[in-house]
N, CA, C and O atoms as CSV, one atom per row, in Angstrom:
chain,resi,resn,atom,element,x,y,z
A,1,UNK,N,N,-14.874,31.342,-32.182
A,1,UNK,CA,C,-14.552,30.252,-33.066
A,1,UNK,C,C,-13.420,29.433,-32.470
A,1,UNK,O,O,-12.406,29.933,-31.983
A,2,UNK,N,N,-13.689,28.064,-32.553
A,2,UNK,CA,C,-12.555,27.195,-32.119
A,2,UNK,C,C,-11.979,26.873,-32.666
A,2,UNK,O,O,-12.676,26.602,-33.644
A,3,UNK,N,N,-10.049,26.350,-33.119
A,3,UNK,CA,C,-9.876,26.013,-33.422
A,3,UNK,C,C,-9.662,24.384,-33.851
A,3,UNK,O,O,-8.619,23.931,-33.380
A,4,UNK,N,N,-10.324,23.572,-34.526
A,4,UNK,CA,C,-10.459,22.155,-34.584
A,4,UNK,C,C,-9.027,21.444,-35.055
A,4,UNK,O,O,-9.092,20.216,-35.113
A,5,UNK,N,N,-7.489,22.157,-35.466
A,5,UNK,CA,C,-6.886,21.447,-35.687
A,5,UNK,C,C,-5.678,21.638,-34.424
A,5,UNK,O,O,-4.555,21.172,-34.613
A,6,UNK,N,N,-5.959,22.239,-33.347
A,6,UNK,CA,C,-5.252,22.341,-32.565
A,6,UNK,C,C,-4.439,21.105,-31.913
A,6,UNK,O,O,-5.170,20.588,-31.069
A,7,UNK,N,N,-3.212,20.450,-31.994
A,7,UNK,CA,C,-2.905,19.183,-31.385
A,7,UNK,C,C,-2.736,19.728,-30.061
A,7,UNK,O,O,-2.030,20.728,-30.193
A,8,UNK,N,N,-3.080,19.538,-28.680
A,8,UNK,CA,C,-1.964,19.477,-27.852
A,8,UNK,C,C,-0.441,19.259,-27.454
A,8,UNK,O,O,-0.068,18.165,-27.878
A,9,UNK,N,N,0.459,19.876,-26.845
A,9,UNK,CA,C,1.599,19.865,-27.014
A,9,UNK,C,C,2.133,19.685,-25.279
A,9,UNK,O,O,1.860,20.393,-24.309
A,10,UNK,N,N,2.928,18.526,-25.373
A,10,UNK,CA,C,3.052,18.390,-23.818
A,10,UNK,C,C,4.862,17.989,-23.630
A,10,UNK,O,O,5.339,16.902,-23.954
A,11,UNK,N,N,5.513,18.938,-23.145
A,11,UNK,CA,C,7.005,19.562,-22.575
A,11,UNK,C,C,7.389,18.344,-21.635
A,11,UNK,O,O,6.865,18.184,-20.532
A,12,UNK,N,N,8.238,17.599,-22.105
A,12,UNK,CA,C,8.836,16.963,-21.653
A,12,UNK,C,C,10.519,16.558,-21.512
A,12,UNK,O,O,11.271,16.331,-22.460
A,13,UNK,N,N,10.949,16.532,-19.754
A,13,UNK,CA,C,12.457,16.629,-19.570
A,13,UNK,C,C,13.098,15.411,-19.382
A,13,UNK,O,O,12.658,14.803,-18.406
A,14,UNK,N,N,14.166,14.736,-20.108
A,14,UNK,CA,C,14.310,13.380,-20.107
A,14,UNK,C,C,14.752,13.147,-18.123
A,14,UNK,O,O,15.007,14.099,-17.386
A,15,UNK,N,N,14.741,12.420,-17.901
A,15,UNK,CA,C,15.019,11.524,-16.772
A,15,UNK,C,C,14.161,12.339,-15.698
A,15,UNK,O,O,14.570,12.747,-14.611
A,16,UNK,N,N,12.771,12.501,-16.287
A,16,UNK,CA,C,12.744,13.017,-14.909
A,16,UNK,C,C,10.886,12.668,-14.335
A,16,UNK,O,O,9.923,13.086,-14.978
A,17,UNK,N,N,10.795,12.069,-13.392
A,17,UNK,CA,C,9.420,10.575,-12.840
A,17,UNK,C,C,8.580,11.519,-13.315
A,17,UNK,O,O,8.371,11.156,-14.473
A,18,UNK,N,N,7.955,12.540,-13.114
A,18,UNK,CA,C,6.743,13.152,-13.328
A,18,UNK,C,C,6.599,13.492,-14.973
A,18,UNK,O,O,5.472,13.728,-15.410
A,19,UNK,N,N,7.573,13.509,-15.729
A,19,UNK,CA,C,7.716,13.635,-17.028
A,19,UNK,C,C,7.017,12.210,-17.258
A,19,UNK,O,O,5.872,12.092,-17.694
A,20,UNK,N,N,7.759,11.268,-16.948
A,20,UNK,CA,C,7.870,9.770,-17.246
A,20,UNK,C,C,6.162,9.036,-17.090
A,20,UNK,O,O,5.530,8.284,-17.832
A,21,UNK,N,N,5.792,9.778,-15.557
A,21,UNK,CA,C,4.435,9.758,-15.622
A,21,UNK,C,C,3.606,9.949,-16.713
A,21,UNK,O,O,3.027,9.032,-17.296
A,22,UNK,N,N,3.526,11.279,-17.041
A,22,UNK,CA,C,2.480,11.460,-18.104
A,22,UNK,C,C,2.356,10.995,-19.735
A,22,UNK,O,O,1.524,11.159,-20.628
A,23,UNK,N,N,3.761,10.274,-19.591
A,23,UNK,CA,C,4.278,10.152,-20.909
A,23,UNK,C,C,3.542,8.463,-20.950
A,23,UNK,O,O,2.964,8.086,-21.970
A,24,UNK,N,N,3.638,7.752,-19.978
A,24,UNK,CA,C,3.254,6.275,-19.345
A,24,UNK,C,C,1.488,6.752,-19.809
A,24,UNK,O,O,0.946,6.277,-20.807
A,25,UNK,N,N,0.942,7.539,-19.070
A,25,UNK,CA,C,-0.536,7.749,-19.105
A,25,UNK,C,C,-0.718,7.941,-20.782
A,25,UNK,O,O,-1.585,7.291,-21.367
A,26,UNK,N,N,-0.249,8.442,-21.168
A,26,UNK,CA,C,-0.594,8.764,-22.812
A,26,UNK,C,C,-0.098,7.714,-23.732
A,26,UNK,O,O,-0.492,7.527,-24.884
A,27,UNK,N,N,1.002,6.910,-22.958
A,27,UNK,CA,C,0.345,5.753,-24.385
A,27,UNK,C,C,0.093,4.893,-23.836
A,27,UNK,O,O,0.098,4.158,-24.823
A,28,UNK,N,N,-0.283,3.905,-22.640
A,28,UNK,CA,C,-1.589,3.431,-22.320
A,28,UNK,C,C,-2.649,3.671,-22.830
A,28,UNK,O,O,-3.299,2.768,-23.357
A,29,UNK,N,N,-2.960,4.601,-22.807
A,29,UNK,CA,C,-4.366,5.564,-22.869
A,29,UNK,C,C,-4.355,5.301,-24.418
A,29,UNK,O,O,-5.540,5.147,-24.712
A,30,UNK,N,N,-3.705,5.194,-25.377
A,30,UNK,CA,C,-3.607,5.544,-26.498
A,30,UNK,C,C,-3.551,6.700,-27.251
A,30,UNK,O,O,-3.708,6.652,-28.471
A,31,UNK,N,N,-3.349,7.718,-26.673
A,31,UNK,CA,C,-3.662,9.001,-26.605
A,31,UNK,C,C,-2.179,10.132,-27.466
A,31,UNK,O,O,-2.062,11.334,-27.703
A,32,UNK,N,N,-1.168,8.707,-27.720
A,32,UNK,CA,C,0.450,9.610,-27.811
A,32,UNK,C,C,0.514,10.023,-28.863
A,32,UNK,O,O,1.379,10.864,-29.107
A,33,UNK,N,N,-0.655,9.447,-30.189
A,33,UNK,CA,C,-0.602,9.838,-31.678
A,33,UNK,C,C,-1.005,11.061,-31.573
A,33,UNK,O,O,-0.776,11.810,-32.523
A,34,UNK,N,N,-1.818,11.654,-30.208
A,34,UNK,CA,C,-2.964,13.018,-30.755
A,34,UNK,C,C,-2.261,13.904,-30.003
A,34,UNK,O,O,-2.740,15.027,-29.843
A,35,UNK,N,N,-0.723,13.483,-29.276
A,35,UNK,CA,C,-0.310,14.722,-28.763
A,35,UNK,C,C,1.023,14.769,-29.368
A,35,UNK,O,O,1.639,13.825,-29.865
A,36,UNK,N,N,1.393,16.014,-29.261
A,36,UNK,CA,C,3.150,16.687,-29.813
A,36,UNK,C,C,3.263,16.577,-28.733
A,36,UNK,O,O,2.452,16.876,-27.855
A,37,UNK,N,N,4.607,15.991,-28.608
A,37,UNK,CA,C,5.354,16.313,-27.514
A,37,UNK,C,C,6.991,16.744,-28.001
A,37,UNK,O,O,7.799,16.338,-28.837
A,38,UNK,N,N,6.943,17.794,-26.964
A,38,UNK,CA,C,8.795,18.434,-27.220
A,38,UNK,C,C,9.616,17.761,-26.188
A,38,UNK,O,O,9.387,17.906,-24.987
A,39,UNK,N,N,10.246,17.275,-26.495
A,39,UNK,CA,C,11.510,16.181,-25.116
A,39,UNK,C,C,12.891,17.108,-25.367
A,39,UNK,O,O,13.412,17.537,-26.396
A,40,UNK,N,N,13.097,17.170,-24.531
A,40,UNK,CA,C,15.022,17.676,-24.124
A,40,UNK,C,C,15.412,17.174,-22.745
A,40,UNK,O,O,14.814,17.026,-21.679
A,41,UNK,N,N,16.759,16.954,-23.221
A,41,UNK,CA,C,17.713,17.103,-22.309
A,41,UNK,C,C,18.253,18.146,-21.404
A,41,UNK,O,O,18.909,19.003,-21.996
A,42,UNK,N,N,18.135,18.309,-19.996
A,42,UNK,CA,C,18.244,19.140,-19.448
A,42,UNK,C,C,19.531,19.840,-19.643
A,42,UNK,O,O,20.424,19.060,-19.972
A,43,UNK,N,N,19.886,21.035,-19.543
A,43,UNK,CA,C,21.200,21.559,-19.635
A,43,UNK,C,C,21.296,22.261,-21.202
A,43,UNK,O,O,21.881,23.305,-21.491
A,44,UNK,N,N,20.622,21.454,-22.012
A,44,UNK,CA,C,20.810,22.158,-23.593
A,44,UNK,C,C,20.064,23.148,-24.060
A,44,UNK,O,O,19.155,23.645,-23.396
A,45,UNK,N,N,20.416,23.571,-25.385
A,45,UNK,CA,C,19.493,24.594,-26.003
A,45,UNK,C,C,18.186,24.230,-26.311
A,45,UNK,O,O,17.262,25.041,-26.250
A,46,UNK,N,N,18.073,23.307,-26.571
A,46,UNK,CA,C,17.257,22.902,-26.126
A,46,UNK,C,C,15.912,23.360,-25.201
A,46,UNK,O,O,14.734,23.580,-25.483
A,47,UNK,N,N,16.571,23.383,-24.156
A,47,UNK,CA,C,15.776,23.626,-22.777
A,47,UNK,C,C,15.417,24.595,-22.357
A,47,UNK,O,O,14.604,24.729,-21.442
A,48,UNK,N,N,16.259,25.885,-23.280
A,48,UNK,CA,C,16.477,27.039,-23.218
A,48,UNK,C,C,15.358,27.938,-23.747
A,48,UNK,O,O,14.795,28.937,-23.299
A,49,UNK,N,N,15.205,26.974,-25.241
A,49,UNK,CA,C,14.099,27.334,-26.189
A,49,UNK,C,C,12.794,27.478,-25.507
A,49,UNK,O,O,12.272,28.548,-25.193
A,50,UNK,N,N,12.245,26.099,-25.277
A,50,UNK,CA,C,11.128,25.443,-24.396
A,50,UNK,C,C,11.120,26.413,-23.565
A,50,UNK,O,O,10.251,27.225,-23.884
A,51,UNK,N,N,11.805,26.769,-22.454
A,51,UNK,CA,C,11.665,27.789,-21.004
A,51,UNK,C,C,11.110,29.065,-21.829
A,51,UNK,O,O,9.927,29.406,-21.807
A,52,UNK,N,N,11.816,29.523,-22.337
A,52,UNK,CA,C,11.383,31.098,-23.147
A,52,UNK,C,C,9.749,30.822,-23.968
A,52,UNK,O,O,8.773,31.547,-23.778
A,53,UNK,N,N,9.771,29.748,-24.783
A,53,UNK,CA,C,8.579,29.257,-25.247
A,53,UNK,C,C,7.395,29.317,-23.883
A,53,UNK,O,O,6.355,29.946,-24.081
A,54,UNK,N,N,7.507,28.976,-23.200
A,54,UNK,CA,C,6.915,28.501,-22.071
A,54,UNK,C,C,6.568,30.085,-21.312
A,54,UNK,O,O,5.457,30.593,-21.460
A,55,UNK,N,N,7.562,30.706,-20.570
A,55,UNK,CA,C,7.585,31.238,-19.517
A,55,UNK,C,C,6.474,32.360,-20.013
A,55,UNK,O,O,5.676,32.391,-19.076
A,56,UNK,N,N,6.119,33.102,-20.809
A,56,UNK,CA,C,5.057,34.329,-20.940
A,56,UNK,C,C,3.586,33.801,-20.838
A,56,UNK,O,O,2.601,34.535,-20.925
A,57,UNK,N,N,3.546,32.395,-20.636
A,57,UNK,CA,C,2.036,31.345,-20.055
A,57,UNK,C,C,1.696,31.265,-18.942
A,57,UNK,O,O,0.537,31.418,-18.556
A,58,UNK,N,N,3.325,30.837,-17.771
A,58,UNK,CA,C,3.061,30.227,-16.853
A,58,UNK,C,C,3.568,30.744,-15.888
A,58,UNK,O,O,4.738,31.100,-16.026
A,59,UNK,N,N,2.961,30.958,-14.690
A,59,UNK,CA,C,3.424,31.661,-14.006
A,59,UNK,C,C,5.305,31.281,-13.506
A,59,UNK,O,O,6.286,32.019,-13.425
A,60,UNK,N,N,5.129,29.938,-13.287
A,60,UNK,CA,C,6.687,29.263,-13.288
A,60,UNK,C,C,6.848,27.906,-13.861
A,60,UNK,O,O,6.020,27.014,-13.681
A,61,UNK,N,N,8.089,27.752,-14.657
A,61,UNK,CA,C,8.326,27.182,-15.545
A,61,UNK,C,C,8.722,25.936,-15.077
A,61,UNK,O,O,9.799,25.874,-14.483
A,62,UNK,N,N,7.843,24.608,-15.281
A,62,UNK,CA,C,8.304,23.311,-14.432
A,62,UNK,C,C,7.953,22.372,-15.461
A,62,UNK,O,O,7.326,22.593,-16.497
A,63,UNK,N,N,8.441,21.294,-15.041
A,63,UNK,CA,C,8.234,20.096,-16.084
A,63,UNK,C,C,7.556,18.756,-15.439
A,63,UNK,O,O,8.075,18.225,-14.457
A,64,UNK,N,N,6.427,18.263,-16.013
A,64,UNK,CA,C,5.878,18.277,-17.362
A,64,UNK,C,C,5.312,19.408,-17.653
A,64,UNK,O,O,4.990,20.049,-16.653
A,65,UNK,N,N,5.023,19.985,-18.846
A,65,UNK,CA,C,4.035,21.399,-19.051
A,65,UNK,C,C,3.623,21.161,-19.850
A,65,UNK,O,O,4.300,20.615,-20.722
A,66,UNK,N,N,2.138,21.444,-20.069
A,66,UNK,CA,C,1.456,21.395,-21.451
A,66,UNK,C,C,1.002,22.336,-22.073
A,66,UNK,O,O,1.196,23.327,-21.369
A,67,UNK,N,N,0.375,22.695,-23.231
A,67,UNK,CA,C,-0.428,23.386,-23.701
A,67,UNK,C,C,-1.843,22.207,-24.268
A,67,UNK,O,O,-1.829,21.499,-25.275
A,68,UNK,N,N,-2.753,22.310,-23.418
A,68,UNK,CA,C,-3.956,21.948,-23.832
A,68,UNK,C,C,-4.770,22.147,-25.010
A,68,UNK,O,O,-5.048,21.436,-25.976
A,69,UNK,N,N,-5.051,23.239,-24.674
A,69,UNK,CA,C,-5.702,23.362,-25.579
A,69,UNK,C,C,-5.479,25.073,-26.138
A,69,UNK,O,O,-5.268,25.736,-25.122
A,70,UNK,N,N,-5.460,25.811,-27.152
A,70,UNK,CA,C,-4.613,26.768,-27.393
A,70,UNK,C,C,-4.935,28.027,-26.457
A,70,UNK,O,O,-6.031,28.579,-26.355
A,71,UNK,N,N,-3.869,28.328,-25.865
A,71,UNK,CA,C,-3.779,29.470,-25.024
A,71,UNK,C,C,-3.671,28.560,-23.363
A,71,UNK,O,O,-3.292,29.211,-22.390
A,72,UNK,N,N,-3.977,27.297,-23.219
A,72,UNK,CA,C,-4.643,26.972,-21.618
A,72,UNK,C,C,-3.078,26.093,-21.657
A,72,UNK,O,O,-2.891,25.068,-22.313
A,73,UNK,N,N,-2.037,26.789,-20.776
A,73,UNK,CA,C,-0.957,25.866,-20.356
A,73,UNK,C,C,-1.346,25.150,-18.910
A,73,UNK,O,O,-2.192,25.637,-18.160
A,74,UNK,N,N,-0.857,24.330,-18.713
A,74,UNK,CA,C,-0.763,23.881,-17.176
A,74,UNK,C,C,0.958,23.107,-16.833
A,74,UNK,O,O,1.768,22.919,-17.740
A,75,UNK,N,N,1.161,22.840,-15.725
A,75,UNK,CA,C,2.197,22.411,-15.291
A,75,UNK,C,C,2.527,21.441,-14.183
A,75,UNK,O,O,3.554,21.338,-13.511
A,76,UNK,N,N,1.223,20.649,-14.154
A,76,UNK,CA,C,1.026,19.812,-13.182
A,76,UNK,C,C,1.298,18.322,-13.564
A,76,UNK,O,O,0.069,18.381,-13.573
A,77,UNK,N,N,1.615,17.206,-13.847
A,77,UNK,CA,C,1.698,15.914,-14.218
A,77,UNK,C,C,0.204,15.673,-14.037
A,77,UNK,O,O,-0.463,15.547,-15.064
A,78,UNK,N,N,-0.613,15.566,-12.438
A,78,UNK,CA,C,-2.073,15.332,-12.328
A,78,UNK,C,C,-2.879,16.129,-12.784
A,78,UNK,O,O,-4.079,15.876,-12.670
A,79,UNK,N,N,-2.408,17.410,-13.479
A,79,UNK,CA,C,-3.484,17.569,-14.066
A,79,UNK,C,C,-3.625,17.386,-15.385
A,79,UNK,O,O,-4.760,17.381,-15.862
A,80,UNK,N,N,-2.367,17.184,-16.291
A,80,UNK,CA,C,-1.967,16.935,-18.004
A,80,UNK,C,C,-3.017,15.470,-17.654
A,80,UNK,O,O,-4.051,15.308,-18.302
A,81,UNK,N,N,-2.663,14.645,-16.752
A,81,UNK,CA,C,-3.126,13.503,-16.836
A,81,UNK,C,C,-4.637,13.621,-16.709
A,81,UNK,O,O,-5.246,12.819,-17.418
A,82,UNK,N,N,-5.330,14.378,-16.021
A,82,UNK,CA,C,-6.637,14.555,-15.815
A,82,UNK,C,C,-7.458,14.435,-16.580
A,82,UNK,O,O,-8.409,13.660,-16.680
A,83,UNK,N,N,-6.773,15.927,-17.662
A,83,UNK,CA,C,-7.303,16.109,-18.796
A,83,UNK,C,C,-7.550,15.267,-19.618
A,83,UNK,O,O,-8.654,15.008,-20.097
A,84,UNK,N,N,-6.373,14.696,-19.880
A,84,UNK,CA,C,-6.642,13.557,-21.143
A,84,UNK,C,C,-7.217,12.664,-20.443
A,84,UNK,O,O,-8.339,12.637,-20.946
A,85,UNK,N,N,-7.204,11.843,-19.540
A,85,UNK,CA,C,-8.079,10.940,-18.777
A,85,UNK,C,C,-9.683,10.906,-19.500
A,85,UNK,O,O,-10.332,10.127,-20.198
A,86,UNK,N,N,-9.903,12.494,-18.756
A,86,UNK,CA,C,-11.407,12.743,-19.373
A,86,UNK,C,C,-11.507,12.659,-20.783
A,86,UNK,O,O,-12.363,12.019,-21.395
A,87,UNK,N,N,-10.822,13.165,-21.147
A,87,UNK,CA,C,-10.509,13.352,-23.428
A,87,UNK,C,C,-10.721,12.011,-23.722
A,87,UNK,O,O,-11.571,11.917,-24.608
A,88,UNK,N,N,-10.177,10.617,-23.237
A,88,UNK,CA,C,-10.072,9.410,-23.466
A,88,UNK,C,C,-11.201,8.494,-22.809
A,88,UNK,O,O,-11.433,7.350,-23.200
A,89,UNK,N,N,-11.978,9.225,-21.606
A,89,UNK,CA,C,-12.770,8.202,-20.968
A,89,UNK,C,C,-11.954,7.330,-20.449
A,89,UNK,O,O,-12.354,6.167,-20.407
A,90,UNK,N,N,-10.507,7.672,-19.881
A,90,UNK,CA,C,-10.078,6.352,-18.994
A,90,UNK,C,C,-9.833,6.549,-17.758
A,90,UNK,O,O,-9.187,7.482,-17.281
A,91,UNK,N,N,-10.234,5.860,-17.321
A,91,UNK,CA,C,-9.685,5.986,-15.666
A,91,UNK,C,C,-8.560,5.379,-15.275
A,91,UNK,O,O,-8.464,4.152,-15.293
A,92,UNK,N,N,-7.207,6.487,-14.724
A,92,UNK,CA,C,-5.769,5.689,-14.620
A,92,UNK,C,C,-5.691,4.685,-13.609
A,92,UNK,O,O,-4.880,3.761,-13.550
A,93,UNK,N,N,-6.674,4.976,-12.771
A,93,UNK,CA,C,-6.770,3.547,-11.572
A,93,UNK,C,C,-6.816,2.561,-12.610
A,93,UNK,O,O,-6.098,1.582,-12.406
A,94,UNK,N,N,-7.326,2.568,-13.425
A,94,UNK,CA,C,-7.585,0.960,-13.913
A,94,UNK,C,C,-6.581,0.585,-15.091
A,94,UNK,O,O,-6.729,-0.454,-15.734
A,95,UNK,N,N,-5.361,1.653,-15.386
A,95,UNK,CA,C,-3.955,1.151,-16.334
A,95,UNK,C,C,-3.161,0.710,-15.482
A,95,UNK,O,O,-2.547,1.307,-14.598
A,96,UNK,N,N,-3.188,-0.705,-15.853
A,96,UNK,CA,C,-1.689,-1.163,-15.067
A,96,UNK,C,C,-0.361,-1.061,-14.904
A,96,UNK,O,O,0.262,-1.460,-13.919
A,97,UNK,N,N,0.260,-0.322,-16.234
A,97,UNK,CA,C,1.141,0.080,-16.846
A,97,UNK,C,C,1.507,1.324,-15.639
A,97,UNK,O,O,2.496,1.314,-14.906
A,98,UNK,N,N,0.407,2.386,-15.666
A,98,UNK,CA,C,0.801,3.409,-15.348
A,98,UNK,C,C,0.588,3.298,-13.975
A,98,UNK,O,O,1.245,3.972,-13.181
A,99,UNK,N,N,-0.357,2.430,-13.589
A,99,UNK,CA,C,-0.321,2.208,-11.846
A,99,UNK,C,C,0.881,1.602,-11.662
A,99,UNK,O,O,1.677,2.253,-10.985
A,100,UNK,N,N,1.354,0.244,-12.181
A,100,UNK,CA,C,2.421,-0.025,-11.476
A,100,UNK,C,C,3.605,1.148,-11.253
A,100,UNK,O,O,4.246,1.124,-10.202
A,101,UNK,N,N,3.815,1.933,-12.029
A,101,UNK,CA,C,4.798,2.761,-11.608
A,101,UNK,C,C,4.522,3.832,-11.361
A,101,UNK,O,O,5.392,4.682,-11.174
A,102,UNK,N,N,3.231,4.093,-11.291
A,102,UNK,CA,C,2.692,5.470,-10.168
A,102,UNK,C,C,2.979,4.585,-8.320
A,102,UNK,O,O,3.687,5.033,-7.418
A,103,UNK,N,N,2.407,3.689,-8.308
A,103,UNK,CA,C,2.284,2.994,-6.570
A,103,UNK,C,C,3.419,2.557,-6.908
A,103,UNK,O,O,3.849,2.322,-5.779
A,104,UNK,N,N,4.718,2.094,-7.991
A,104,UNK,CA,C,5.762,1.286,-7.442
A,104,UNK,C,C,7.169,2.296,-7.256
A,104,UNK,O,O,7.557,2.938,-6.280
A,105,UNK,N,N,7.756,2.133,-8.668
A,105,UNK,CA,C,9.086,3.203,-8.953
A,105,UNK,C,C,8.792,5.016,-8.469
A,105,UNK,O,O,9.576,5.916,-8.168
A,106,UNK,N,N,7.903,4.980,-8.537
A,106,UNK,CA,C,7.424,6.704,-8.976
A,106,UNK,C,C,7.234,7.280,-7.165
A,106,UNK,O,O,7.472,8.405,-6.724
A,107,UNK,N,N,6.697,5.974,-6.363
A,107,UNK,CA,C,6.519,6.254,-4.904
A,107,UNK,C,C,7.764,6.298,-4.182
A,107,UNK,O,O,8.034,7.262,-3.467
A,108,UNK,N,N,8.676,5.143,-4.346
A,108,UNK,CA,C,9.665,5.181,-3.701
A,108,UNK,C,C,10.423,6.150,-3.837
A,108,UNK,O,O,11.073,6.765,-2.992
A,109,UNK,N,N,10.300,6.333,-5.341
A,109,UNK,CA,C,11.583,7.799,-5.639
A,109,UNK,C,C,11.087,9.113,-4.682
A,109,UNK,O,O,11.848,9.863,-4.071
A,110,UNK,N,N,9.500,9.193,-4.720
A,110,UNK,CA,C,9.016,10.724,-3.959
A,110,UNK,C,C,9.396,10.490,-2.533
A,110,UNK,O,O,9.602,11.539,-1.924
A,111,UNK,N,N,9.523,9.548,-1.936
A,111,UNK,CA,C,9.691,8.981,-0.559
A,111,UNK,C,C,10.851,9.151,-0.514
A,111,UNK,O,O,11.205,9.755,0.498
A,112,UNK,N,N,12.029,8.733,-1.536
A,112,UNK,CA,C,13.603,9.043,-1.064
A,112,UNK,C,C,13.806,10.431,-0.938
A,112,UNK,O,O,14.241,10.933,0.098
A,113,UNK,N,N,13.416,11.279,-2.267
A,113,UNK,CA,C,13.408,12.572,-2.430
A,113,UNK,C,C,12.781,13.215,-0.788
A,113,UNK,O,O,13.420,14.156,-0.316
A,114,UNK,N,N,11.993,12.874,-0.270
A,114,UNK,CA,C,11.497,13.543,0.636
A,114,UNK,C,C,12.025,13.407,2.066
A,114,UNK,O,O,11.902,14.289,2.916
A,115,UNK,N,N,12.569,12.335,2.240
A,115,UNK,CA,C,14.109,12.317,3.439
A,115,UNK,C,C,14.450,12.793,3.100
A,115,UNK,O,O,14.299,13.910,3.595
A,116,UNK,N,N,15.470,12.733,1.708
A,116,UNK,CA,C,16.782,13.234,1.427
A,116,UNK,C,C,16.764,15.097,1.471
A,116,UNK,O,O,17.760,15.781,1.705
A,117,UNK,N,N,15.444,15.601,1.198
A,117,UNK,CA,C,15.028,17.267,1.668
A,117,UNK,C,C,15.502,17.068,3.100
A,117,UNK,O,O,16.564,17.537,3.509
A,118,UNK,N,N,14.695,16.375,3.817
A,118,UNK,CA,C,14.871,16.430,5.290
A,118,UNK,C,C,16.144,16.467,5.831
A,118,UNK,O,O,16.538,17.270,6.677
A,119,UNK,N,N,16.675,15.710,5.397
A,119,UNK,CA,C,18.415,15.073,5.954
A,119,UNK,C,C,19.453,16.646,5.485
A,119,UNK,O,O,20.163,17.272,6.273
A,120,UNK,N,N,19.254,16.944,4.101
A,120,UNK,CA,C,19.542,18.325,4.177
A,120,UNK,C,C,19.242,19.432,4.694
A,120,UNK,O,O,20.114,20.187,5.125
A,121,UNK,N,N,17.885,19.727,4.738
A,121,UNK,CA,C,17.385,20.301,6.107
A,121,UNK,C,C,17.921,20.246,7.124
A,121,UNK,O,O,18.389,21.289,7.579
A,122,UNK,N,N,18.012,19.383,7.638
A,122,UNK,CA,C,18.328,18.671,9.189
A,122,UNK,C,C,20.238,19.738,8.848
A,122,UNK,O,O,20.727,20.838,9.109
A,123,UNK,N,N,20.498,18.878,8.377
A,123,UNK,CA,C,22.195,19.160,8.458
A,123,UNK,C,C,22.699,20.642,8.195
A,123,UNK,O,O,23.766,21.101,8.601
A,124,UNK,N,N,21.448,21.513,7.213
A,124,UNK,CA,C,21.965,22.598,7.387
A,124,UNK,C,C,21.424,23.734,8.487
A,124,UNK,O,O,21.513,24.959,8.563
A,125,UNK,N,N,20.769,22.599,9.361
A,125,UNK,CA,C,20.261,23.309,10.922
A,125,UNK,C,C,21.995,23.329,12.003
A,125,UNK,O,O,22.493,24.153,12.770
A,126,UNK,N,N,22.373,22.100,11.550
A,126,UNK,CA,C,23.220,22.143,12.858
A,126,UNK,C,C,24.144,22.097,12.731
A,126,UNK,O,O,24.903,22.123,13.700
């Protein structure tokens, strides 16, 4: 037996692009009325709750995280987005909203982030 009043519930950490992502895809999509979402601030009790909530699902505890559908967590941004994609019939190639800042803000930041590994890398070689 399924449950039919199950909302989805999707874990979200303020300031942080892959959060920001899926949060962009779901109300484009129109999709933000049919999901709960829990938001905190990193550092609080908050966050504390959520992790303990979380951690006996997933193998490791990262943000965005969802619970799909009851019992099925995931912890991927592409795949929260997948899902509902399909749930909605939309294809995110074609939201502008969420493309512009998947190809604009969301690229550059993974591109700085990914020197800035390197450059630490690098420096704690030599």
């Amino acid at each position: 037996m399924t449950d039919h009043t199950f909302k989805p519930i999707v874990y979200l950490k303020e300031n942080c692009p892959f959060c920001l992502k899926v949060r962009l895809f779901l109300l484009e999509s129109g999709l933000a009325s049919e999901v709960e979402t829990r938001d905190f601030v990193p550092g609080t009790d908050q966050e504390e709750k959520i992790r303990a909530e979380l951690s006996p699902h997933v193998e490791k505890v990262s943000f965005p995280s969802a619970q799909l559908e009851a019992g099925r967590y995931v912890g991927e941004s592409d795949d929260i987005i997948a899902f509902f994609a399909a749930k909605a019939g939309r294809d995110p190639a074609g939201m502008t909203v969420y493309r512009n800042y998947v190809d604009g803000v969301f690229a550059t930041s993974m591109k700085l982030w990914k020197e800035n590994m390197e450059l630490k890398k690098a420096a704690s070689v030599a």
